[in-house]
C-alpha positions as CSV (number, residue, x, y, z in Angstrom):
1,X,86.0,104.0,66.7
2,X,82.1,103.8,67.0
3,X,80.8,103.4,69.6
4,X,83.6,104.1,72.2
5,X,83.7,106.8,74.7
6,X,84.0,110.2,73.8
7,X,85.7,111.1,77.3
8,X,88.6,109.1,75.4
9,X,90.5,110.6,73.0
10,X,91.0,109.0,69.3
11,X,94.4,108.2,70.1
12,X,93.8,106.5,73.2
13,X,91.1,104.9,71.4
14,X,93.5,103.8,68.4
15,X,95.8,102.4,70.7
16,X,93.4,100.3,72.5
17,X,92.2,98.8,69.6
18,X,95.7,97.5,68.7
19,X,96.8,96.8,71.9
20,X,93.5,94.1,71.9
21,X,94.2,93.6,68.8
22,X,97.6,92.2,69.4
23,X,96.6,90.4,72.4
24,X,93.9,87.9,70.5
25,X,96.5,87.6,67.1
26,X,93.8,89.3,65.2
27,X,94.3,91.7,62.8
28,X,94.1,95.7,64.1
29,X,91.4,96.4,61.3
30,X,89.0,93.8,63.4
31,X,87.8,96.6,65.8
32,X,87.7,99.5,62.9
33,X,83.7,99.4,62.6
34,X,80.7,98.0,64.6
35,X,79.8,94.3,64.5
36,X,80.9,91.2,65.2
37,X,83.7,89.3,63.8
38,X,84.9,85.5,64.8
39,X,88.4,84.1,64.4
40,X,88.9,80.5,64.7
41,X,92.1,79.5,66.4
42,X,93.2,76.0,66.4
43,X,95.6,75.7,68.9
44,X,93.6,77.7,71.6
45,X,91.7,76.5,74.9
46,X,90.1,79.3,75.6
47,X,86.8,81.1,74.3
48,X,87.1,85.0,74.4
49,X,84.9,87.8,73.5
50,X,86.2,91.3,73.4
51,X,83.5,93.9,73.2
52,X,85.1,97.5,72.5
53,X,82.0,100.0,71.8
54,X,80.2,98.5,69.1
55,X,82.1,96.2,68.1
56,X,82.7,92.0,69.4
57,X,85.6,90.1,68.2
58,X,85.5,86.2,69.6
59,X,88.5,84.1,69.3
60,X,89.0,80.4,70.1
61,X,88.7,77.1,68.2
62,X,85.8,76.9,65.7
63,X,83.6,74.8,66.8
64,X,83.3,77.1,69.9
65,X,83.3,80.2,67.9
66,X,80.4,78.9,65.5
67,X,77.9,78.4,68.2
68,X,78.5,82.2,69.4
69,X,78.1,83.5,65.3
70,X,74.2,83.6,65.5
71,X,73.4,84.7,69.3
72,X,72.6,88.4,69.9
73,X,75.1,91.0,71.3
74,X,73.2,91.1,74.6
75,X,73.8,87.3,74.5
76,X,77.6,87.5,74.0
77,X,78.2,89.4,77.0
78,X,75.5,86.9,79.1
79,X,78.0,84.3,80.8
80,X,75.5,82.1,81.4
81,X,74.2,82.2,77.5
82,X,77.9,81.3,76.6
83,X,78.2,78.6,78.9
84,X,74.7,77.0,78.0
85,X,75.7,77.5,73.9
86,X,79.2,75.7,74.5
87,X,77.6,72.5,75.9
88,X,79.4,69.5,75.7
89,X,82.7,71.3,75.2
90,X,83.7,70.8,78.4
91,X,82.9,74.8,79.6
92,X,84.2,76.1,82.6
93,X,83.6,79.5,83.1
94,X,86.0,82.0,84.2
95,X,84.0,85.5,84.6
96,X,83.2,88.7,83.0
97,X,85.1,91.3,83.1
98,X,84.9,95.0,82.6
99,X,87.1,97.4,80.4
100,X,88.1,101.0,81.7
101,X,90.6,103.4,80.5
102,X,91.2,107.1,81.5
103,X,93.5,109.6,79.6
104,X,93.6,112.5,82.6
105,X,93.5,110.6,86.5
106,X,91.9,112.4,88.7
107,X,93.8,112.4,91.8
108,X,91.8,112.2,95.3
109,X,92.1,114.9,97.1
110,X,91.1,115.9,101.4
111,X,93.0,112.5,102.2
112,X,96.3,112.4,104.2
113,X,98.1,109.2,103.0
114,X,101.9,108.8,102.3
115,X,102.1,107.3,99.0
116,X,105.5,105.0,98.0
117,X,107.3,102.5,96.5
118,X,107.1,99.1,98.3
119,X,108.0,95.7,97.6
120,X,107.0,93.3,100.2
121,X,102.9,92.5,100.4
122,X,103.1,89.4,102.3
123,X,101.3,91.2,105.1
124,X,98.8,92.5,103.4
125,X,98.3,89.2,101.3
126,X,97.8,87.6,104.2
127,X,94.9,90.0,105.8
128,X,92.7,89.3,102.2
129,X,91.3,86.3,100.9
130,X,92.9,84.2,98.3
131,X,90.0,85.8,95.7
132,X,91.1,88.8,96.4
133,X,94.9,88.5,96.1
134,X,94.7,87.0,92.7
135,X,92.1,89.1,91.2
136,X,94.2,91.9,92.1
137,X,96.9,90.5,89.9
138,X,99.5,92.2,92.5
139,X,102.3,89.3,92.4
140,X,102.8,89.5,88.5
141,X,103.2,93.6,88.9
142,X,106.9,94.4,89.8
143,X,106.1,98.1,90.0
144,X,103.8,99.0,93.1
145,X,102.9,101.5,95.0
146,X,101.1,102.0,99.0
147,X,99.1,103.9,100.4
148,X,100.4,104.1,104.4
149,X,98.2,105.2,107.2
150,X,99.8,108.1,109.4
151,X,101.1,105.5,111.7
152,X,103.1,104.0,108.9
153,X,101.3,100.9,108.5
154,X,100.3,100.2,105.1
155,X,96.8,100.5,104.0
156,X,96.7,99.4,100.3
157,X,99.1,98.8,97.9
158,X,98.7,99.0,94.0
159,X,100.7,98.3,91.0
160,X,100.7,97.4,87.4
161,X,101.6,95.1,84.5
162,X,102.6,97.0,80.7
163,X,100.1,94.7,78.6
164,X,102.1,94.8,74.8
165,X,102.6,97.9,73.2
166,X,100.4,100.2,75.2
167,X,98.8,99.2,78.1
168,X,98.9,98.9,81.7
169,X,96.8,96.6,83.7
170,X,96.5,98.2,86.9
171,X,95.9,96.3,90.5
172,X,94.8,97.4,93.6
173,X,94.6,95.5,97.5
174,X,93.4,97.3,100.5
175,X,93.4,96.2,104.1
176,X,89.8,95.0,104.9
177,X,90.3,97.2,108.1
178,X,90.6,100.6,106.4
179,X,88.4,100.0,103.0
180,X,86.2,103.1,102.6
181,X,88.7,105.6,103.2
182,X,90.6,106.8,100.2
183,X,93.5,104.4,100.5
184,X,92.8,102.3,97.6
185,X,92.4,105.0,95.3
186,X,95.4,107.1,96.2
187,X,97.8,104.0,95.6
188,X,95.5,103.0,92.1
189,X,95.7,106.9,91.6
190,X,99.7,107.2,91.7
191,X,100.6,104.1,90.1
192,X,98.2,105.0,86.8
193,X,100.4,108.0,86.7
194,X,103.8,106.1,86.9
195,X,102.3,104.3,83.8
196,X,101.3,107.4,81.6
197,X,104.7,108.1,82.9
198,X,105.9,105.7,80.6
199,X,103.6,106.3,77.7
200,X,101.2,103.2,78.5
201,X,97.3,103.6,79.1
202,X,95.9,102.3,82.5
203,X,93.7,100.1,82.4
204,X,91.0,99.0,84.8
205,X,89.8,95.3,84.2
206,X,87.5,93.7,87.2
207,X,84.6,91.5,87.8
208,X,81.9,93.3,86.2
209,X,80.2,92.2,89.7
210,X,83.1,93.9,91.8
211,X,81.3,97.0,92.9
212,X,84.0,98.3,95.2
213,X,86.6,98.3,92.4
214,X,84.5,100.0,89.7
215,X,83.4,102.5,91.9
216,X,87.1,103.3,92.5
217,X,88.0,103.0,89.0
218,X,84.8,105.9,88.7
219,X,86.7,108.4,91.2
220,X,89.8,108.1,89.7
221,X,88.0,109.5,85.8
222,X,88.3,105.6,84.5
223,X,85.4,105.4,81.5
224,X,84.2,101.6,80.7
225,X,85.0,101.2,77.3
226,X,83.6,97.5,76.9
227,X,83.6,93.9,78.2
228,X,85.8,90.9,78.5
229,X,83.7,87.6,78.5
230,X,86.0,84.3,78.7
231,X,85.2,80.8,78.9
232,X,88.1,77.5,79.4
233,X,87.1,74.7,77.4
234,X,87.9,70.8,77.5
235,X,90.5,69.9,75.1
236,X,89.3,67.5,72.3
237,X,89.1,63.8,73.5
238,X,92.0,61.6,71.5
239,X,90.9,59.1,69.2
């Protein structure tokens, strides 16, 4: 696939094409070569681009996609371009996103942490902002894992959701008093294992503004493969 990482290997590569692929009802072949390619779906409320190396597949209702035809690349992955093209289509922005994958996790190491199967984050929900509990996208993963302090309270907890065929969207929440220290990666850490357990890809999708969390995603041997830019739009007024 141009354009994508070489820390990747083709076949991880293959199967994130498809597993995109699926995900916006587009045919696999959409990502085989660089450029851009539009799909107009009638039924859909939404406005997505998915940039994988070189290559930018949008999908949403035509009149949405049409505008996005003729702006640049760079433009594409500009929220704020988007937005200003899709005027009076009711935009409403929901975010950029960025796209990582990793095919070896590199566990941290020189940290003391217990790492385990939990269930119950009701605590630590409650110590994080509402932002932060539902980027973390913890209450749809049924499979999670914390990282406990030595006195057995737990620091962050991570977990994952299998995405179609291949993938794994992994989450991650720490305490906001012990951030900093290694927690959040060693929970992130074990539960992308759990997943490549299970033959699925982790993946690492977060505000492309959400330092903290890519810089976690970094540690751990996560590559940025692309972007995610998606945009709600007003459904069409009734005659």
């Amino acid at each position: 696939m141009a354009g994508m990482s070489h820390a990747l290997t083709d076949a991880t590569l293959n199967r994130i094409r498809e597993s995109w692929a699926d995900e916006l009802e587009v045919p696999t072949e959409a990502f085989d070569a660089p450029g851009t390619r539009a799909f107009a779906h009638a039924d859909s409320r939404s406005l997505v681009m998915i940039e994988l190396g070189d290559t930018q597949v949008i999908v949403g209702p035509s009149a949405a996609v049409e505008r996005l035809e003729d702006l640049s690349a760079g433009q594409r992955r500009d929220l704020a371009a988007v937005v200003a093209r899709l005027e009076g289509l009711g935009p409403d922005p929901i975010g950029v996103a960025s796209l990582s994958y990793v095919d070896r996790v590199l566990v941290p190491t020189g940290i003391e942490v217990a790492v385990g199967p939990v269930q119950n984050v009701d605590l630590l929900r409650d110590r994080c902002t509402r932002e932060e509990w539902e980027e973390s996208g913890l209450i749809d993963m049924p499979a999670r894992i914390a990282a406990r302090r030595p006195d057995g309270k737990v620091a962050a907890v991570a977990g994952y959701e299998r995405w179609g065929r291949h993938l794994a969207q992994l989450g991650v929440l720490t305490d906001p008093d012990f951030r900093g220290h290694g927690y959040a990666a060693s929970a992130a850490a074990r539960a992308a294992q759990v997943a490549q357990n299970e033959d699925l890809i982790p993946q690492w999708r977060c505000r492309v503004d959400n330092h903290a969390s890519l810089d976690v995603a970094q540690r751990l041997g996560f590559h940025e493969v692309g972007r995610q830019v998606a945009v709600l739009l007003s459904p069409p007024e009734r005659a």
